[in-house]
C-alpha positions as CSV (number, residue, x, y, z in Angstrom):
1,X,0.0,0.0,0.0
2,X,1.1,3.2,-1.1
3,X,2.7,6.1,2.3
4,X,1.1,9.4,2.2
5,X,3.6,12.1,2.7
6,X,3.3,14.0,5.9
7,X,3.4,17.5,6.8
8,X,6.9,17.1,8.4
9,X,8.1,15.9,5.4
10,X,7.2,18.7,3.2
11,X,8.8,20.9,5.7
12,X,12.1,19.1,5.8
13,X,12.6,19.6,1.8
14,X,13.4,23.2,2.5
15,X,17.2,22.4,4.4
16,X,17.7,20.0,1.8
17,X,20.6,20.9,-1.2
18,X,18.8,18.7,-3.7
19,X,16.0,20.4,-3.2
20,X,17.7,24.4,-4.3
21,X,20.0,22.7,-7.0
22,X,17.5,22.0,-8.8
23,X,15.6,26.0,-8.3
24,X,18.9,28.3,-8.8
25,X,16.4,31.0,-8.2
26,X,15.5,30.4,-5.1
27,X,19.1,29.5,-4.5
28,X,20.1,32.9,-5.6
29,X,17.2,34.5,-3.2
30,X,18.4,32.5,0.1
31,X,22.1,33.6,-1.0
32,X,21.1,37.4,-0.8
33,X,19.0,36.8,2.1
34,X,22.0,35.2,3.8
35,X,24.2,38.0,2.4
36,X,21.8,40.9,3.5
37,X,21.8,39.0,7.3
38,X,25.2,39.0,7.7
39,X,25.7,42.7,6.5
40,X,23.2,44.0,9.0
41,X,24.8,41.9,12.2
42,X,28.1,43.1,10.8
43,X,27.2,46.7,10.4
44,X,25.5,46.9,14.3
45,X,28.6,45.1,16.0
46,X,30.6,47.5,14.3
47,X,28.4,50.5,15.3
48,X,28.2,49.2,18.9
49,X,32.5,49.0,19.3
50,X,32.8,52.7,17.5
51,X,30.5,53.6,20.5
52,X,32.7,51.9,23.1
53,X,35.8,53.4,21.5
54,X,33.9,56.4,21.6
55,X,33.2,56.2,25.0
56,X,36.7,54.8,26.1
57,X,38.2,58.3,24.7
58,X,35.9,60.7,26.1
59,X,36.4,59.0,29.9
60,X,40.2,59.0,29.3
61,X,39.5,63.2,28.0
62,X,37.2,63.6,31.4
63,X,40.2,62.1,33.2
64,X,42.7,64.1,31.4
65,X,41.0,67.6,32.3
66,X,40.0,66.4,35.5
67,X,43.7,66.0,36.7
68,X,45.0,69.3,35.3
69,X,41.8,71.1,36.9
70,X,43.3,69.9,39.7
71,X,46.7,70.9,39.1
72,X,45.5,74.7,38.1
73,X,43.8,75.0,41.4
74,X,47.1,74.0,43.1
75,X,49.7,75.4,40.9
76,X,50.8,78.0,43.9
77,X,52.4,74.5,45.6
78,X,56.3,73.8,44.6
79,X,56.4,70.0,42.9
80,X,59.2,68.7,42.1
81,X,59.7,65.7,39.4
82,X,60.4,62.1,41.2
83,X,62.3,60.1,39.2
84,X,59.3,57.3,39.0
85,X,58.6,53.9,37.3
86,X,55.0,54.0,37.9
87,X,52.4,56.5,37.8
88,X,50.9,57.9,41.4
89,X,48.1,56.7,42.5
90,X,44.1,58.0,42.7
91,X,43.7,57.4,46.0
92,X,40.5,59.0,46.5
93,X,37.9,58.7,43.8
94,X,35.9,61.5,44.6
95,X,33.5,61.5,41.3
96,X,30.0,60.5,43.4
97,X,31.4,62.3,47.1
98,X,28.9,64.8,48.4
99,X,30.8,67.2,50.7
100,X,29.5,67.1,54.2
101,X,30.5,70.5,55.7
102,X,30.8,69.1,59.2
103,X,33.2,66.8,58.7
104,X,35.1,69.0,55.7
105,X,35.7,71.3,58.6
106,X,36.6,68.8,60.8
107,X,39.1,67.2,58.0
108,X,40.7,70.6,58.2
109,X,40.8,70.6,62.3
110,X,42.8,67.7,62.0
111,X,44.8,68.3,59.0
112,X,45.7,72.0,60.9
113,X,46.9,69.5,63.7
114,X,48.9,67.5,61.2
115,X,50.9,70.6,60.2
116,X,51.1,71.7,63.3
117,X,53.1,68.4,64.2
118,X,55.0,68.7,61.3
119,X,56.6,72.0,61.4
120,X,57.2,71.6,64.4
121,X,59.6,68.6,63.8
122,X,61.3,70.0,60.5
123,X,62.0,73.1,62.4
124,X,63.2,71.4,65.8
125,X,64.3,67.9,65.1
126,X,64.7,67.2,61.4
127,X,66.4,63.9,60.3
128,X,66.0,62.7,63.4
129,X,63.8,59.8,65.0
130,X,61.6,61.7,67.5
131,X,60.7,65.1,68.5
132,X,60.7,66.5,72.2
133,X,58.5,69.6,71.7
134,X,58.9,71.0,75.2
135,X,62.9,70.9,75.2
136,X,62.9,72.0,71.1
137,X,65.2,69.5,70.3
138,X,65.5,65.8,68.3
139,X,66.4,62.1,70.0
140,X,67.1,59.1,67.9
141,X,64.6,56.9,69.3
142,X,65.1,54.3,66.9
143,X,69.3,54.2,65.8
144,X,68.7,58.1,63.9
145,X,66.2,56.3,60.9
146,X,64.7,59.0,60.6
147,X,61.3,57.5,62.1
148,X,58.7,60.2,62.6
149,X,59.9,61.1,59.1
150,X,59.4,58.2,57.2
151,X,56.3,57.5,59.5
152,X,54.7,60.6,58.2
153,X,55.0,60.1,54.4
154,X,51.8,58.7,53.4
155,X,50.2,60.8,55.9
156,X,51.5,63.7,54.1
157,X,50.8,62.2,50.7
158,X,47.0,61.5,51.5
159,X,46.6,64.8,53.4
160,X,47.7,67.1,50.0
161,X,50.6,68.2,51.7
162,X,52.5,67.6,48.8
163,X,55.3,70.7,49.6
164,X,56.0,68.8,52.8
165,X,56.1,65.2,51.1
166,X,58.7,66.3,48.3
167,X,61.1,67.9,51.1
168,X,60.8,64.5,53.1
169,X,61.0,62.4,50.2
170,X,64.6,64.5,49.1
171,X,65.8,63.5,53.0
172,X,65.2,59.8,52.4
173,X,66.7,59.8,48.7
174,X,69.7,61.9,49.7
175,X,70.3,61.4,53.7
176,X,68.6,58.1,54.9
177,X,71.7,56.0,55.9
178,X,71.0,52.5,57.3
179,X,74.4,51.3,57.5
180,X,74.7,52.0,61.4
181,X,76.2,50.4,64.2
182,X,73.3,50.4,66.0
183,X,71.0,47.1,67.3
184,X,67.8,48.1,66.2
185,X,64.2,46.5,66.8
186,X,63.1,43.9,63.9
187,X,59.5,44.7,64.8
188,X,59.8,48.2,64.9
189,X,62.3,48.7,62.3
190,X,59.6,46.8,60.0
191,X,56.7,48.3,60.8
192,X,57.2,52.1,60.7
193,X,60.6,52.2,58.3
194,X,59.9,49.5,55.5
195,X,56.4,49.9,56.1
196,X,56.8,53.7,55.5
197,X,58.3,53.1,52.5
198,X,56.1,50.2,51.3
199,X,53.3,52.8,51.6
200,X,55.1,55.8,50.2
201,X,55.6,54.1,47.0
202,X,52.4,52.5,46.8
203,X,50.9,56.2,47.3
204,X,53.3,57.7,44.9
205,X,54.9,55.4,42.2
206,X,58.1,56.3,43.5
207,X,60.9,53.5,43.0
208,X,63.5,55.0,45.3
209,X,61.5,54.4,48.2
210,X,61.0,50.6,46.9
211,X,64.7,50.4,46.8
212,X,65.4,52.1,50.6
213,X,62.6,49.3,51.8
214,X,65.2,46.4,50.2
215,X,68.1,47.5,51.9
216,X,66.6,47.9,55.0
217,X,64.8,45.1,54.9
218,X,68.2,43.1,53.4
219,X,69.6,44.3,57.1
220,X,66.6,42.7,58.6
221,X,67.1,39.3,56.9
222,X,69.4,37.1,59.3
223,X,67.2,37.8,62.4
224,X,65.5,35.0,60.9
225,X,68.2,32.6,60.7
226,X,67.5,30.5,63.5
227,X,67.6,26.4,64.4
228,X,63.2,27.2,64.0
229,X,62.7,29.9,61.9
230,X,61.4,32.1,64.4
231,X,63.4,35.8,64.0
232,X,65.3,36.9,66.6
233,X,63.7,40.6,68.0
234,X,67.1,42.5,68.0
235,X,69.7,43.2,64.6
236,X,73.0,45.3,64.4
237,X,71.9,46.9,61.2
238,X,75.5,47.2,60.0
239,X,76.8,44.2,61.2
240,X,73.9,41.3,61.0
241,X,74.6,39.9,64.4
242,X,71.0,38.8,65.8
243,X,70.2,38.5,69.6
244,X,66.9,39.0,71.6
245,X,67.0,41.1,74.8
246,X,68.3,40.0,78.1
247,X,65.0,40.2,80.0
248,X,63.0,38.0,77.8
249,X,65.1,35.2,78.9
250,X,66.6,34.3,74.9
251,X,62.9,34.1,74.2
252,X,61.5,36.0,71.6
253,X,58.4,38.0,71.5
254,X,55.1,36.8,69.6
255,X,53.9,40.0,68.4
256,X,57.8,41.3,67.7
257,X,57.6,37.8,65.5
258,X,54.3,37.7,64.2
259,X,53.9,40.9,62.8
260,X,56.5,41.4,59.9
261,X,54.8,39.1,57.5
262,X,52.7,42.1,55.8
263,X,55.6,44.3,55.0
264,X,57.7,41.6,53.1
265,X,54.9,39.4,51.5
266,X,54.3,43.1,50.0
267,X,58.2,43.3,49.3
268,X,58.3,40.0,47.5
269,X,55.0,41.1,45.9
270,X,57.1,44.5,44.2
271,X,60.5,42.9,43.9
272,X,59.7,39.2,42.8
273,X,62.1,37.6,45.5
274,X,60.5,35.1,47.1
275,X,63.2,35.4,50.3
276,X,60.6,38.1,52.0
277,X,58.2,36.3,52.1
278,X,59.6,32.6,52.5
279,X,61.3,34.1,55.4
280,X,58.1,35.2,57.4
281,X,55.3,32.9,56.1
282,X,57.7,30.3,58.0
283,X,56.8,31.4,61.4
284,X,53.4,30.8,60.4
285,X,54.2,27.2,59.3
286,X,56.1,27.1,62.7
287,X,53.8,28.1,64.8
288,X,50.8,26.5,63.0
289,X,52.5,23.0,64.1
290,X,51.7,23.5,67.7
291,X,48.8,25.7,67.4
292,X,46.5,25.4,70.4
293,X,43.2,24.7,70.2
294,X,42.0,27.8,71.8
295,X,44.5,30.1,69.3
296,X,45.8,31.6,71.9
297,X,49.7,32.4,72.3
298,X,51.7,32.6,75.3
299,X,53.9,35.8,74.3
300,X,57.0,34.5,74.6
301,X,58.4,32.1,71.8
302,X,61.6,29.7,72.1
303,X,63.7,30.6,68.6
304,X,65.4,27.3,69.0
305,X,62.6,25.4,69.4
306,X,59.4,27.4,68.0
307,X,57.6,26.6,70.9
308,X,56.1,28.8,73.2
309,X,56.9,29.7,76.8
310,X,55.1,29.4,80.2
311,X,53.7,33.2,79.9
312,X,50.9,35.9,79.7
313,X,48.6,35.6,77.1
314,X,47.6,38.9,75.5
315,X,45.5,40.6,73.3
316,X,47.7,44.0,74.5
317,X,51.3,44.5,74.7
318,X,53.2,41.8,72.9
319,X,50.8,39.7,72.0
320,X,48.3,42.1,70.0
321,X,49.3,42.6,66.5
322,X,50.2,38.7,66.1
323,X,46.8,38.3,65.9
324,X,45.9,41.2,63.6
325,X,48.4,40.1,60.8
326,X,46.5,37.0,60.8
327,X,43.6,38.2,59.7
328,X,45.4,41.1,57.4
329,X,47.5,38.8,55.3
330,X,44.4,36.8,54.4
331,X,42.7,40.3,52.8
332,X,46.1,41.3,51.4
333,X,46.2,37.6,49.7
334,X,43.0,38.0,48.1
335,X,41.1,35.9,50.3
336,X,42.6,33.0,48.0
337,X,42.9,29.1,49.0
338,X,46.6,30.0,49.4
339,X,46.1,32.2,52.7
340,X,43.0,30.1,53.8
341,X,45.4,28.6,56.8
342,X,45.8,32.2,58.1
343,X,42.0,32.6,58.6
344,X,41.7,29.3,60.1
345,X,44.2,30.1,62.5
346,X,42.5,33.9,63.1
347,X,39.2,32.5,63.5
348,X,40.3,30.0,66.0
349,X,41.8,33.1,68.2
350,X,38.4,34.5,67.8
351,X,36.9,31.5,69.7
352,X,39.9,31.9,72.3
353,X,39.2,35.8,72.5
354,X,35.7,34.7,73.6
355,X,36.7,32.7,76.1
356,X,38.3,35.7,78.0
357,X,35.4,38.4,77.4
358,X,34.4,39.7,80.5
359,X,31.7,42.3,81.6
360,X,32.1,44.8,84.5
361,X,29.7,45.4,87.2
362,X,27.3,48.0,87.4
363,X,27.7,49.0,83.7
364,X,28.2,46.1,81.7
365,X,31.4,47.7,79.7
366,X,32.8,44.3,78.1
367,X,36.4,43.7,77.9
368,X,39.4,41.1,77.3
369,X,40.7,40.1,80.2
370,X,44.2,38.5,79.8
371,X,45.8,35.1,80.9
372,X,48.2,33.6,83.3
373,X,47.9,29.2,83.0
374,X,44.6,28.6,84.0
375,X,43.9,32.6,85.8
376,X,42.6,35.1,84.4
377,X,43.6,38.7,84.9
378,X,40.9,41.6,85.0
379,X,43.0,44.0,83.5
380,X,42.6,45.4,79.6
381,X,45.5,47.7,77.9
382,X,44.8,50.5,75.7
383,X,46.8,48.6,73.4
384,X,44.3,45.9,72.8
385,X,41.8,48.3,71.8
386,X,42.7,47.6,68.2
387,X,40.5,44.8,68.8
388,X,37.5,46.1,68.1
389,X,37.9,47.4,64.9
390,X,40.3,44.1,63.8
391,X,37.3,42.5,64.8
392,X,34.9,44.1,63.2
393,X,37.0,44.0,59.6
394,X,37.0,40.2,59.5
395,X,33.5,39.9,61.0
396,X,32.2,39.6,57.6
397,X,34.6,36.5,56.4
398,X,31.5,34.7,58.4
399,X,28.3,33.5,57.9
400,X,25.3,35.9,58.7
401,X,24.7,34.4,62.3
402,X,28.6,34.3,63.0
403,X,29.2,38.1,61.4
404,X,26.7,40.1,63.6
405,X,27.6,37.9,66.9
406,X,31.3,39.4,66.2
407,X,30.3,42.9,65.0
408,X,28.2,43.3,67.9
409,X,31.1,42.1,70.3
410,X,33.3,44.8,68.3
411,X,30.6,47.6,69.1
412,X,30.6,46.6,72.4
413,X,34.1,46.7,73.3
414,X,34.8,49.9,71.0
415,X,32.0,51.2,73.9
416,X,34.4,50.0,76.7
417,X,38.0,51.7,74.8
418,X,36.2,55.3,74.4
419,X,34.7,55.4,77.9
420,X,38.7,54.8,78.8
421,X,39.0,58.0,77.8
422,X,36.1,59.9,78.9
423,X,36.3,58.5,82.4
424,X,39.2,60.6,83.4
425,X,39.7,64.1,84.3
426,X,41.2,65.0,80.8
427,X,39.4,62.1,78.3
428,X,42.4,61.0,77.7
429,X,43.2,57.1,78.4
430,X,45.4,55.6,80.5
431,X,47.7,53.0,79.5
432,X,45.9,50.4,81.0
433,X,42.8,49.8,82.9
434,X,41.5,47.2,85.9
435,X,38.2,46.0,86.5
436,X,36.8,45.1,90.0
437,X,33.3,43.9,91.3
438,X,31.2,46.9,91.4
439,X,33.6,49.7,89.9
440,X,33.7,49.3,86.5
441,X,37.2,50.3,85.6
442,X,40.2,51.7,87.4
443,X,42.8,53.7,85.4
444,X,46.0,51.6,86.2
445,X,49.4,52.9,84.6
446,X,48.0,56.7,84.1
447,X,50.5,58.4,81.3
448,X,48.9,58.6,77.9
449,X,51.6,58.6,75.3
450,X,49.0,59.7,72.1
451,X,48.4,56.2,70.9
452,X,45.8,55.4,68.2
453,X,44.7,51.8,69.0
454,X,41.0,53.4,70.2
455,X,40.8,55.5,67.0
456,X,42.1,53.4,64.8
457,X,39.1,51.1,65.8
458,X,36.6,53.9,65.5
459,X,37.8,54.5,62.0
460,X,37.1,50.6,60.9
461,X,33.6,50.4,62.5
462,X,32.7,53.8,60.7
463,X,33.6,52.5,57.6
464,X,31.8,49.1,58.2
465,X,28.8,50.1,59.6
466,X,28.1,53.8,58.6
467,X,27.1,54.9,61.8
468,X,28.3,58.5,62.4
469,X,28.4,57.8,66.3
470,X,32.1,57.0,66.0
471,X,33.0,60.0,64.1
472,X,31.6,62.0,67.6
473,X,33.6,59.6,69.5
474,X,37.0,60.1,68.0
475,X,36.2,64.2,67.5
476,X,35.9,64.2,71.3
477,X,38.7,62.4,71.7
478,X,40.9,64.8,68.9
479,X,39.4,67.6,71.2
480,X,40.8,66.6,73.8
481,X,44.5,66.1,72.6
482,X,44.0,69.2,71.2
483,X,43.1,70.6,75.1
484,X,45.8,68.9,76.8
485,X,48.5,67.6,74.2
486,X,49.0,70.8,72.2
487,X,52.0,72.7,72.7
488,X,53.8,75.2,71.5
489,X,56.2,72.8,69.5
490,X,54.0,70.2,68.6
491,X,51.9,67.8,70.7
492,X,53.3,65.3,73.8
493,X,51.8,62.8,75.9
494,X,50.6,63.1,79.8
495,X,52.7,61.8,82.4
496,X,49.3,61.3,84.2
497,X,45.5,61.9,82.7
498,X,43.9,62.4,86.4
499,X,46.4,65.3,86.4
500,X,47.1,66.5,83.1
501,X,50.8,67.1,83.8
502,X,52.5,66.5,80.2
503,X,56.0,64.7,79.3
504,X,58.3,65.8,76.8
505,X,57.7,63.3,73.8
506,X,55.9,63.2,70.2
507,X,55.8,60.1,69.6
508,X,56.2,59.1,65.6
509,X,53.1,56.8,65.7
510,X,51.2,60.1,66.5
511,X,52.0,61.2,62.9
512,X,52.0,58.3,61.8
513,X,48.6,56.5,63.0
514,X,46.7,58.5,65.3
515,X,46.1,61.7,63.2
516,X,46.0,59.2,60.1
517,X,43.0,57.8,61.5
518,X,41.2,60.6,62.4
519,X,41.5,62.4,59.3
520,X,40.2,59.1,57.3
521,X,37.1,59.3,59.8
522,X,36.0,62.4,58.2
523,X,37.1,60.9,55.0
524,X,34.6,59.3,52.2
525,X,35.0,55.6,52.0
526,X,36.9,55.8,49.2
527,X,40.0,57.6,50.0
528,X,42.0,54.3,50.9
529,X,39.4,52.4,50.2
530,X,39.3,48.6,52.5
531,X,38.3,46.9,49.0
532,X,41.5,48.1,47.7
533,X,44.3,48.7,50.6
534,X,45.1,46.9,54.3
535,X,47.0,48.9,56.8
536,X,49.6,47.8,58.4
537,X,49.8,47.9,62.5
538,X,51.4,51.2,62.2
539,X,49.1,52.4,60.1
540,X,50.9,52.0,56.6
541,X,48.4,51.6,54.1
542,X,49.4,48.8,51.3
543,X,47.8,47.9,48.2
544,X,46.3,44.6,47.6
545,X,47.7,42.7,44.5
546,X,48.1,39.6,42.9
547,X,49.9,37.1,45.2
548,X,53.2,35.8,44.6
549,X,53.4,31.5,45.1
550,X,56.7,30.4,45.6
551,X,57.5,28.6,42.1
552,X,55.5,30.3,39.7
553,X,57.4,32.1,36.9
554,X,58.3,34.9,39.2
555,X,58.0,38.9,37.9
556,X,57.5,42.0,39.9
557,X,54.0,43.6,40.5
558,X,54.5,46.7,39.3
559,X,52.0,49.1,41.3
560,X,49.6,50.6,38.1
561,X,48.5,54.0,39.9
562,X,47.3,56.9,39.0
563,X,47.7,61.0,40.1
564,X,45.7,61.2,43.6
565,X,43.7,64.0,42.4
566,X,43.0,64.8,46.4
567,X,44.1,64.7,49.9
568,X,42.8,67.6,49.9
569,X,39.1,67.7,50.2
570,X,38.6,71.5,49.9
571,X,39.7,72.3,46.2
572,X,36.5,70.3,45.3
């Protein structure tokens, strides 16, 4: 029996050649269909990249007469060229920033301070490591690096002060010597002097102060040559001979060896040479291997051994910042799988940190107490008061119920670090503070040395939360070094806040971090933005870039940057 043909079939004749060799007509009429097709996608992919290009070049224009707006408004400032081999970079982004004319004026308040500071050392202790405003007269602190100097660069650079940054910037290129006979601080060496210079070229594309940061940091080196790994705390900078100090017993210190790992990962990151940072991700390696369950650290550290001590565990002096580069190098590694064991290890200190929260009596001020063994120790220094704000920046690596459990405890303890101050005479803090039943807190050692560890944690919740509460906070507390620190020479410490009486020290960390802070907490969110920078304990801001695995084809990162169009907030 004869098939019908179906529907489908008829259909199907139209896709096959048979059926159009034997019509050329219709051949010919699906060719210029196909023809006239492909013309018309061809023509609008065309007409969509002019418009890009288009685009592209007007932004680049916008740019381009944005940047010497800016210099026209400025051109009464001195610059001088830097031999460079990056460009500088926008650190800023103003395009979306709505002026708010409280805290422009308060900007200004504490950028008057800055200068104030400033002056004070070029004119009275220039070159030198420290300032002593009431005696007008310099003291090498630090082996005669330069410290307050090199401390204040970035501050300079993000404050406009660009007159004051090229004059410091000709010190370091034609005086900084580090070839002394001096035994100088690993830790502190690192933090404020390659650290300072880390940041300054960051900021400004400079590659002389990349090259000052190797050789110091080549001086630095053999401190880590040791049976473990973990760095001796004390270096002859000219000689290399490595010791700790006499009254730590040969032990070394946990923070003093737990917080260079920032400054050289970032070095190896610039340089390519993996020996920065092989030589400090070690001690994490080390000290991962007997990690307690708790994260916590005694703070003393056998170098021979890489075990720890029978002694205080901290979250103040010595033992703080051990803790913060923890979390740190995990944002300045991207978050990646290659820094996921420096998380791990932060996030188990977190659940030991909890474990030594206390709250006082009547007013429920919560703080961390600190441990001897098995005691605790109701006592809380100012020092550990970067906790809330180190806190507070990793609070979001956790899941919701996690993230506001820690934020909350950040809040709450950033509460406890501002009432240090306004619970004395002068609202300034104390050193340190002691808790009993039924009195709160009790100043213990009373000077106040015009540290930044409170403000520095007001700055981070500000930026992570938005509320404007901590930009009262830290203005009362810049009022009140402004009362009782200002002198005519610059600004000191207090021997005691119940009495106000002052000492004869400007400390560089003043410069450095404590008017840093406050000047970025009347700052917009983007001028050093946290999505794009991580600060170093003293306050160094570094850039986040690709991270450098030991093995890979190694090259340097070199820093793409742009002009910073502003520091200066009031030539919008």
């Amino acid at each position: 029996m004869a098939r019908t043909r179906s529907s489908s079939s008829i259909r199907w004749r139209y896709v096959n050649p048979a059926y159009y060799l034997k019509r050329p007509k219709r051949l010919a009429l699906l060719f210029m269909a196909f023809v006239s097709i492909s013309f018309f996608v061809w023509d609008r992919q065309t007409l969509v990249r002019e418009h890009e290009e288009e685009l592209l070049t007007l932004k680049e224009e916008v740019e381009r007469l944005q940047m010497e707006l800016g210099e026209l408004k400025h051109e009464d400032v001195p610059h001088k060229k830097t031999n460079t081999t990056t460009e500088k970079f926008d650190v800023t982004k103003m395009d979306d920033f709505v002026i708010d004319p409280i805290e422009a004026q308060r900007r200004e308040k504490v950028k008057d301070a800055m200068l104030h500071a400033w002056t004070s050392y070029e004119k009275y202790a220039w070159g030198h490591d420290e300032l002593q405003p009431q005696s007008k007269n310099g003291v090498d602190s630090f082996g005669g690096l330069g410290a307050t100097l090199i401390d204040s660069l970035d501050t300079l650079y993000i404050m406009g002060l660009d007159e004051q940054f090229q004059k410091a910037r000709e010190w370091v290129a034609n005086s900084l010597d580090f070839n002394k006979n001096y035994d100088a601080s690993v830790f502190e060496t690192t933090i404020r002097v390659v650290g300072g210079l880390l940041s300054a070229y960051d900021l400004s594309g400079d590659n002389m102060f990349l090259e000052k940061a190797k050789d110091i940091a080549d001086r630095l080196l053999p401190a880590w040559n040791t049976p473990s790994g973990i760095p001796y705390n004390i270096i002859n900078l000219a000689h290399g001979n490595a010791h700790n100090p006499g009254w730590t017993g040969g032990d070394s210190i946990l923070a003093d060896s737990g917080t260079e790992q920032l400054e050289f990962i970032a070095l190896t990151q610039r340089t390519g040479d993996v020996k920065y940072q092989q030589k400090v991700e070690n001690v994490i390696l080390v000290l991962n291997k007997t990690f307690p369950d708790d994260g916590l650290l005694p703070i003393y550290i056998n170098p021979h051994r890489g075990t720890h001590s029978h002694s205080t565990i901290t979250f103040g002096a010595m033992g703080d910042s051990f803790y913060e580069y923890l979390l740190k190098v995990w944002i300045q590694g991207n978050k990646t799988a290659e820094v996921k064991h420096y998380r791990e290890m932060w996030e188990t200190s977190m659940k030991g940190l909890l474990s030594l929260v206390r709250k006082t009596e009547p007013s429920s001020f919560t703080y961390i107490s600190e441990k001897i063994g098995n005691s605790l120790i109701d006592k809380m220094d100012e020092l550990a008061c970067f906790a809330p704000g180190m806190i507070a920046l990793g609070s979001s690596g956790y899941g919701p119920d996690e993230s506001k459990k820690f934020l909350n405890l950040a809040e709450e303890l950033a509460w406890t670090c501002y009432n240090f101050y306004q619970s004395t005479p002068t609202k300034l803090a104390g050193e340190n503070y002691f808790f009993h039943s039924g009195q709160d807190m009790t100043v213990g050692t009373s000077w106040n040395i015009l540290r930044p560890e409170t403000v520095e944690s007001l700055f981070y919740l500000w930026r992570l939360t938005g509320n404007k509460t901590y930009q009262e906070w830290g203005w009362n507390i810049f009022q009140a070094f402004e009362k009782n620190s200002r002198v005519e020479s610059g600004y000191v410490g207090l021997k005691d806040v119940n009495t106000g009486v002052k000492d004869n020290m400007m400390q560089s960390f003043f410069l450095a971090e404590t008017l840093k802070y406050l000047y970025l907490l009347f700052s917009p969110p983007s001028v050093i933005s946290l999505d794009e920078w991580v600060f170093n304990t003293e306050a160094h801001p570094l850039k986040i870039v690709p991270r450098i695995v030991p093995g890979e084809q190694l090259k340097p990162n070199n820093i793409r940057v742009r002009a910073r169009k502003e520091g200066r907030f009031g030539g919008f």
